[in-house]
PATI-771809 format. One record per residue: x, y, z of N, C-alpha, C in turn. Coordinates in pm, whole numbers, padded with zeros to 5 digits, always signed. Example, Ala and Ser with C-alpha at 12.3 -4.5 7.8 and 13.67 -1.06 7.14 Angstrom:
<recs>
+01319-00569+00780+01230-00450+00780+01320-00330+00780/+01285-00225+00708+01367-00106+00714+01290+00003+00787/
</recs>
This chain:
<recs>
+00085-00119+00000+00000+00000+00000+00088+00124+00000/+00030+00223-00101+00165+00350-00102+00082+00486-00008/+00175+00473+00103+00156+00577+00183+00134+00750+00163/+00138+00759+00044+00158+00897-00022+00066+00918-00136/-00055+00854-00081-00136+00905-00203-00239+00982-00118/-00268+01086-00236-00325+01176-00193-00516+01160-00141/-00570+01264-00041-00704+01215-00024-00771+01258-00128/-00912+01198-00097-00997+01266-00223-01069+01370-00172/-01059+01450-00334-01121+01586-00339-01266+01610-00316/-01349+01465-00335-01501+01482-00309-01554+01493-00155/-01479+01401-00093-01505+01395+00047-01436+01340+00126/-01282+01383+00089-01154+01398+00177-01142+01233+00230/-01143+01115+00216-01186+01000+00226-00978+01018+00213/-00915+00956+00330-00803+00926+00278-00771+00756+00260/-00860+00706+00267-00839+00519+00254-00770+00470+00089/-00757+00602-00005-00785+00616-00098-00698+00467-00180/-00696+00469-00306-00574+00335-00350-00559+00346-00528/-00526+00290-00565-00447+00318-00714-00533+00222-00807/-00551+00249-00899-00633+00122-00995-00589+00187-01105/-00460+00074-01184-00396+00156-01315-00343+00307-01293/-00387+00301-01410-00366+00516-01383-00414+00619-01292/-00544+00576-01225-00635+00654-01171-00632+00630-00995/-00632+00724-00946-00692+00715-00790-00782+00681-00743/-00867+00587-00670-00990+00592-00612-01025+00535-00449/-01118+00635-00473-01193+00656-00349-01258+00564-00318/-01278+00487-00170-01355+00333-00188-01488+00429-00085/-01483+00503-00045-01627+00566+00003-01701+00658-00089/-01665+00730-00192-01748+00817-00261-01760+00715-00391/-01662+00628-00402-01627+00586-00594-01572+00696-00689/-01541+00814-00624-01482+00908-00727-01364+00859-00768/-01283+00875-00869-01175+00859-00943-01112+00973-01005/-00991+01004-01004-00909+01098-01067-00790+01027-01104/-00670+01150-01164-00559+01093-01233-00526+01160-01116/-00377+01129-01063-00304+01217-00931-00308+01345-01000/-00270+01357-01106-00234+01480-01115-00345+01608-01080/-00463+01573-01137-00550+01662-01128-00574+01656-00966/-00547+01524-00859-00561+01589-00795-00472+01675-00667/-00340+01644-00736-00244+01730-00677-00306+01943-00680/-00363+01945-00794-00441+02075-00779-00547+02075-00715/-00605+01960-00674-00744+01982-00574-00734+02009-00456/-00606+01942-00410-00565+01933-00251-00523+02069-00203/-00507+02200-00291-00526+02327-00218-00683+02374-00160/-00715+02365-00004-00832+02359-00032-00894+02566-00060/-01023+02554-00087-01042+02693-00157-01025+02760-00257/-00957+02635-00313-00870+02736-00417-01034+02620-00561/-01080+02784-00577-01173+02718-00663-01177+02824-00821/-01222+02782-00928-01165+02842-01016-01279+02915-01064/-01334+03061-01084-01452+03110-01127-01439+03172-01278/-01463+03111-01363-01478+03171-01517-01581+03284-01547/-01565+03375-01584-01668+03511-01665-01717+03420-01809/-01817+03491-01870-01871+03411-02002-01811+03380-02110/-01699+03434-02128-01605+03380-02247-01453+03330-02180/-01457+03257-02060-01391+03161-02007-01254+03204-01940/-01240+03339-01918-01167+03402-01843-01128+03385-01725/-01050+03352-01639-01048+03317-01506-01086+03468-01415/-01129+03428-01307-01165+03598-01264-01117+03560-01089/-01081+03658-01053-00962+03682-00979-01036+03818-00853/-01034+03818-00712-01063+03987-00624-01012+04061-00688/-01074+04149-00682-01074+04223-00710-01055+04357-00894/-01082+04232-00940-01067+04248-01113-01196+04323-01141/-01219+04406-01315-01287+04480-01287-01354+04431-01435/-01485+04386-01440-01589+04309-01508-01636+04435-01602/-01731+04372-01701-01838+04466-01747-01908+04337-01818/-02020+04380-01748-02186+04304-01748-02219+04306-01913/-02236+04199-01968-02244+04135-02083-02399+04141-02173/-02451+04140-02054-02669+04136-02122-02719+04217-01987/-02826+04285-02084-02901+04351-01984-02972+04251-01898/-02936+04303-01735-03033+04269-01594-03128+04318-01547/-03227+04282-01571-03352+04303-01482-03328+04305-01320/-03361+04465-01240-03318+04451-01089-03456+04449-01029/-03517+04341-00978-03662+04381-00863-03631+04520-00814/-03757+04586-00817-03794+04729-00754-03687+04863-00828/-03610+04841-00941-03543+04927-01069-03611+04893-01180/-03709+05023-01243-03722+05000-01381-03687+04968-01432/-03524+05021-01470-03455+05025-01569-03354+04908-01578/-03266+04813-01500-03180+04727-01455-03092+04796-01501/-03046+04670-01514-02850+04701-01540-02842+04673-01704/-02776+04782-01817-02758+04772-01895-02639+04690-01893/-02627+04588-02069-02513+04594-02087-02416+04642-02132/-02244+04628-02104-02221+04759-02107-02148+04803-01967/-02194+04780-01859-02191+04821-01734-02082+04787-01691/-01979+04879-01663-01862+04838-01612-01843+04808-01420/-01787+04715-01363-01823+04690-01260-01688+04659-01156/-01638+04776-01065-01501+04736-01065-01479+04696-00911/-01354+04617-00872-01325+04562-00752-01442+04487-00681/-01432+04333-00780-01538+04267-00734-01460+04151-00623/-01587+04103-00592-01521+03982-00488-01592+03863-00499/-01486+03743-00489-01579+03602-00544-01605+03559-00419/-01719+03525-00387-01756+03404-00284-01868+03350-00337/-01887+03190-00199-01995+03124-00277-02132+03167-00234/-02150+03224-00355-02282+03291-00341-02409+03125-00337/-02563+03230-00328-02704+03128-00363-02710+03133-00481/-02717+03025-00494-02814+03007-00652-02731+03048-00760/-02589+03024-00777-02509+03056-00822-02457+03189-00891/-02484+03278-00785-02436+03414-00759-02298+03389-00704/-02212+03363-00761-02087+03418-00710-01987+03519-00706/-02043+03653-00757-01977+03758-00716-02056+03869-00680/-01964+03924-00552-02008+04013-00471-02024+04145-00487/-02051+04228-00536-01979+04385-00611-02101+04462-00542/-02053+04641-00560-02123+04778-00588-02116+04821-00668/-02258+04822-00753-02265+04894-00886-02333+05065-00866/-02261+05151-00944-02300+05302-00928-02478+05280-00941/-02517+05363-00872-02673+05352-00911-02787+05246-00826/-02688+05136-00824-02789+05045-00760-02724+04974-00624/-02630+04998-00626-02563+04949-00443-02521+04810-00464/-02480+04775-00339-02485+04581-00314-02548+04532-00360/-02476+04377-00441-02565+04292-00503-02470+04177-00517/-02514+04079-00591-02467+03972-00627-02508+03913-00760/-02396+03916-00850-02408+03841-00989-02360+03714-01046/-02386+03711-01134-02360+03543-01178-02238+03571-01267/-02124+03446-01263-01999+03492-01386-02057+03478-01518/-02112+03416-01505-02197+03375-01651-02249+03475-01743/-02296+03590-01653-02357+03735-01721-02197+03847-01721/-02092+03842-01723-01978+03925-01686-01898+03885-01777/-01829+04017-01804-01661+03935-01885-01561+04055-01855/-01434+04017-01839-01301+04032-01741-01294+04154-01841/-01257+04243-01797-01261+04398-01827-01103+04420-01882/
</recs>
Protein backbone atom coordinates (compact mmCIF):
# COMPACT_ATOMS: atom_id res chain seq x y z
CA UNK A 1 0.00 0.00 0.00
CA UNK A 2 1.65 3.50 -1.02
CA UNK A 3 1.56 5.77 1.83
CA UNK A 4 1.58 8.97 -0.22
CA UNK A 5 -1.36 9.05 -2.03
CA UNK A 6 -3.25 11.76 -1.93
CA UNK A 7 -7.04 12.15 -0.24
CA UNK A 8 -9.97 12.66 -2.23
CA UNK A 9 -11.21 15.86 -3.39
CA UNK A 10 -15.01 14.82 -3.09
CA UNK A 11 -15.05 13.95 0.47
CA UNK A 12 -11.54 13.98 1.77
CA UNK A 13 -11.86 10.00 2.26
CA UNK A 14 -8.03 9.26 2.78
CA UNK A 15 -8.39 5.19 2.54
CA UNK A 16 -7.85 6.16 -0.98
CA UNK A 17 -5.74 3.35 -3.50
CA UNK A 18 -4.47 3.18 -7.14
CA UNK A 19 -6.33 1.22 -9.95
CA UNK A 20 -3.96 1.56 -13.15
CA UNK A 21 -3.66 5.16 -13.83
CA UNK A 22 -6.35 6.54 -11.71
CA UNK A 23 -6.92 7.15 -7.90
CA UNK A 24 -9.90 5.92 -6.12
CA UNK A 25 -11.93 6.56 -3.49
CA UNK A 26 -13.55 3.33 -1.88
CA UNK A 27 -16.27 5.66 0.03
CA UNK A 28 -17.48 8.17 -2.61
CA UNK A 29 -16.27 5.86 -5.94
CA UNK A 30 -14.82 9.08 -7.27
CA UNK A 31 -11.75 8.59 -9.43
CA UNK A 32 -9.09 10.98 -10.67
CA UNK A 33 -5.59 10.93 -12.33
CA UNK A 34 -3.04 12.17 -9.31
CA UNK A 35 -2.34 14.80 -11.15
CA UNK A 36 -5.50 16.62 -11.28
CA UNK A 37 -5.61 15.89 -7.95
CA UNK A 38 -2.44 17.30 -6.77
CA UNK A 39 -4.41 20.75 -7.79
CA UNK A 40 -7.44 19.82 -5.74
CA UNK A 41 -5.65 19.33 -2.51
CA UNK A 42 -5.26 23.27 -2.18
CA UNK A 43 -8.32 23.59 -0.32
CA UNK A 44 -10.42 26.93 -1.57
CA UNK A 45 -8.70 27.36 -4.17
CA UNK A 46 -11.73 27.18 -6.63
CA UNK A 47 -11.65 28.42 -10.16
CA UNK A 48 -14.52 31.10 -11.27
CA UNK A 49 -14.78 31.71 -15.17
CA UNK A 50 -16.68 35.11 -16.65
CA UNK A 51 -18.71 34.11 -20.02
CA UNK A 52 -16.05 33.80 -22.47
CA UNK A 53 -13.91 31.61 -20.07
CA UNK A 54 -11.67 34.02 -18.43
CA UNK A 55 -10.48 33.17 -15.06
CA UNK A 56 -11.65 35.98 -12.64
CA UNK A 57 -9.62 36.82 -9.79
CA UNK A 58 -10.63 39.87 -6.24
CA UNK A 59 -10.74 42.23 -7.10
CA UNK A 60 -10.67 42.48 -11.13
CA UNK A 61 -12.87 44.80 -12.87
CA UNK A 62 -15.89 43.09 -15.08
CA UNK A 63 -18.38 44.66 -17.47
CA UNK A 64 -21.86 43.04 -17.48
CA UNK A 65 -22.44 41.35 -20.83
CA UNK A 66 -26.69 41.36 -21.22
CA UNK A 67 -29.01 43.51 -19.84
CA UNK A 68 -30.33 42.69 -15.94
CA UNK A 69 -33.52 43.03 -14.82
CA UNK A 70 -33.18 44.51 -10.89
CA UNK A 71 -36.62 43.81 -8.63
CA UNK A 72 -37.94 47.29 -7.54
CA UNK A 73 -35.43 49.27 -10.69
CA UNK A 74 -37.22 50.00 -13.81
CA UNK A 75 -34.55 50.25 -15.69
CA UNK A 76 -31.80 47.27 -14.55
CA UNK A 77 -28.50 47.01 -15.40
CA UNK A 78 -27.58 47.72 -18.95
CA UNK A 79 -25.13 45.94 -20.87
CA UNK A 80 -22.21 47.59 -21.07
CA UNK A 81 -21.91 48.21 -17.34
CA UNK A 82 -18.62 48.38 -16.12
CA UNK A 83 -18.23 46.90 -12.60
CA UNK A 84 -15.01 47.36 -10.65
CA UNK A 85 -13.25 45.62 -7.52
CA UNK A 86 -15.38 42.67 -7.34
CA UNK A 87 -15.21 39.82 -4.88
CA UNK A 88 -15.79 36.02 -5.44
CA UNK A 89 -17.56 34.04 -2.84
CA UNK A 90 -19.95 31.24 -2.77
CA UNK A 91 -22.82 32.91 -3.41
CA UNK A 92 -27.04 31.28 -3.63
CA UNK A 93 -28.14 30.07 -6.52
CA UNK A 94 -25.09 30.56 -8.22
CA UNK A 95 -24.36 34.14 -7.59
CA UNK A 96 -20.87 34.18 -7.10
CA UNK A 97 -19.77 37.58 -7.16
CA UNK A 98 -20.08 40.13 -4.71
CA UNK A 99 -19.79 43.85 -6.11
CA UNK A 100 -21.23 47.78 -5.88
CA UNK A 101 -22.65 48.94 -8.86
CA UNK A 102 -23.00 53.02 -9.28
CA UNK A 103 -26.73 53.52 -9.11
CA UNK A 104 -27.89 50.45 -7.60
CA UNK A 105 -25.63 49.49 -4.43
CA UNK A 106 -24.85 45.81 -3.14
CA UNK A 107 -25.65 42.92 -5.03
CA UNK A 108 -24.67 39.72 -6.27
CA UNK A 109 -24.08 38.41 -9.89
CA UNK A 110 -23.60 35.43 -11.78
CA UNK A 111 -19.99 34.92 -13.86
CA UNK A 112 -21.97 33.75 -16.51
CA UNK A 113 -23.57 37.35 -17.21
CA UNK A 114 -19.78 39.25 -16.86
CA UNK A 115 -16.61 39.35 -18.85
CA UNK A 116 -13.01 40.32 -17.41
CA UNK A 117 -12.61 43.98 -18.27
Amino acid sequence: MNENLPPCPECSCEYTYEMNDLVVCPECAHEWAPSEGAAADAPGERVIKDAVGNVLNDGDTVTVVKALKVKGNPSGIKAGTKVRNIRLVDGVDGHDIDCRIDGFGAMQLKSSVVKKA
